[in-house]
C-alpha positions as CSV (number, residue, x, y, z in Angstrom):
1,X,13.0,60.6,34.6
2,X,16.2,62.2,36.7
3,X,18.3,59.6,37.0
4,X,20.8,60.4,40.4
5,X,24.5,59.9,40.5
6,X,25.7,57.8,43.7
7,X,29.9,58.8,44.0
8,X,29.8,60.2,40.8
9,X,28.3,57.0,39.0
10,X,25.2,56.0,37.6
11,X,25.8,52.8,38.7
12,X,27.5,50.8,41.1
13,X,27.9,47.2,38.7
14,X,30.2,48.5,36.0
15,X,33.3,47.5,37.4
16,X,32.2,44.2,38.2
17,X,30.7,43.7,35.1
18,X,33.6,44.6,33.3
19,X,35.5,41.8,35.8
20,X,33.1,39.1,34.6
21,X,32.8,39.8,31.3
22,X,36.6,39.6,31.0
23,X,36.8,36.7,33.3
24,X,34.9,34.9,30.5
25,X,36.6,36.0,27.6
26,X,33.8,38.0,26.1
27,X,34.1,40.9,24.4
28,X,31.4,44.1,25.0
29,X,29.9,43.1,21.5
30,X,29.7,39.7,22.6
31,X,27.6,40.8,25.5
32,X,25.6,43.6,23.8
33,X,24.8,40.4,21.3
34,X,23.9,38.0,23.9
35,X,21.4,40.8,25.8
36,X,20.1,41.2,22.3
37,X,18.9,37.7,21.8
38,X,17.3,38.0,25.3
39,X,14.9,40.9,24.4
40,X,17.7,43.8,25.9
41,X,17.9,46.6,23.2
42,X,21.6,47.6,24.2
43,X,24.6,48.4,21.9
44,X,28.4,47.9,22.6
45,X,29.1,51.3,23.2
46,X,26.2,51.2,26.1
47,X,28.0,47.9,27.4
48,X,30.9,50.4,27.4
49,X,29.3,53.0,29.3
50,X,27.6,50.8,31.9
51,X,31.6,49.6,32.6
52,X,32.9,53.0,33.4
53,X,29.6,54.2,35.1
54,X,28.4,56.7,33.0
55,X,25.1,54.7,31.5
56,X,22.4,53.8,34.6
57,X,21.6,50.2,34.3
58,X,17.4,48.8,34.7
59,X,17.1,46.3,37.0
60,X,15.5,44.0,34.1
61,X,19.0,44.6,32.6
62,X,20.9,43.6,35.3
63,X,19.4,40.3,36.2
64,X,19.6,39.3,32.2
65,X,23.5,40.5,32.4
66,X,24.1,38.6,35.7
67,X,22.6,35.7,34.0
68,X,24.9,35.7,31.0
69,X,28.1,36.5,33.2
70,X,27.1,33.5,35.0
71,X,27.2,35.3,38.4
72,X,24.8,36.7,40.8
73,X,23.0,39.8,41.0
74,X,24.3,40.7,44.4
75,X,27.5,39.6,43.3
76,X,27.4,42.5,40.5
77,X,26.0,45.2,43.2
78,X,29.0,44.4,45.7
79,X,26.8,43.2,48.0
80,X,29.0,40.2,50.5
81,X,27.4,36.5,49.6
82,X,27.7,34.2,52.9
């Protein structure tokens, strides 16, 4: 599977990830932990990666990390809520 680059980034979430998970207090193991207990095989370092843009994130992923963020999905894409 090729997986593209859009502006240089595998994905477009990481930065608002990153916001959240701060926002909350958590640290990338805590989250790596929490996606584990949810059935999401992911590591710290790959919680890491996702943050900076260099690790592409599954759509399953994304909705079980918008979940524990306690935000929305479009809320981590960027995309305006009205």
């Amino acid at each position: 599977m090729k997986i593209y680059d859009f502006n240089g980034k595998k994905n477009i979430c990481g930065e608002r990830v990153h916001e959240a998970r701060r926002r909350l207090r958590l640290t990338q193991n805590d989250l790596a932990a929490q996606l584990q207990i949810n059935g999401i095989t992911i590591e710290r370092d790959s919680v890491s990666r996702i943050e900076i843009g260099t690790r592409f994130v599954a759509d399953y992923e994304l909705k079980e990390i918008s979940k524990i963020l306690k935000v929305s999905v479009a809320w981590l894409l960027g995309i305006d809520e009205q």
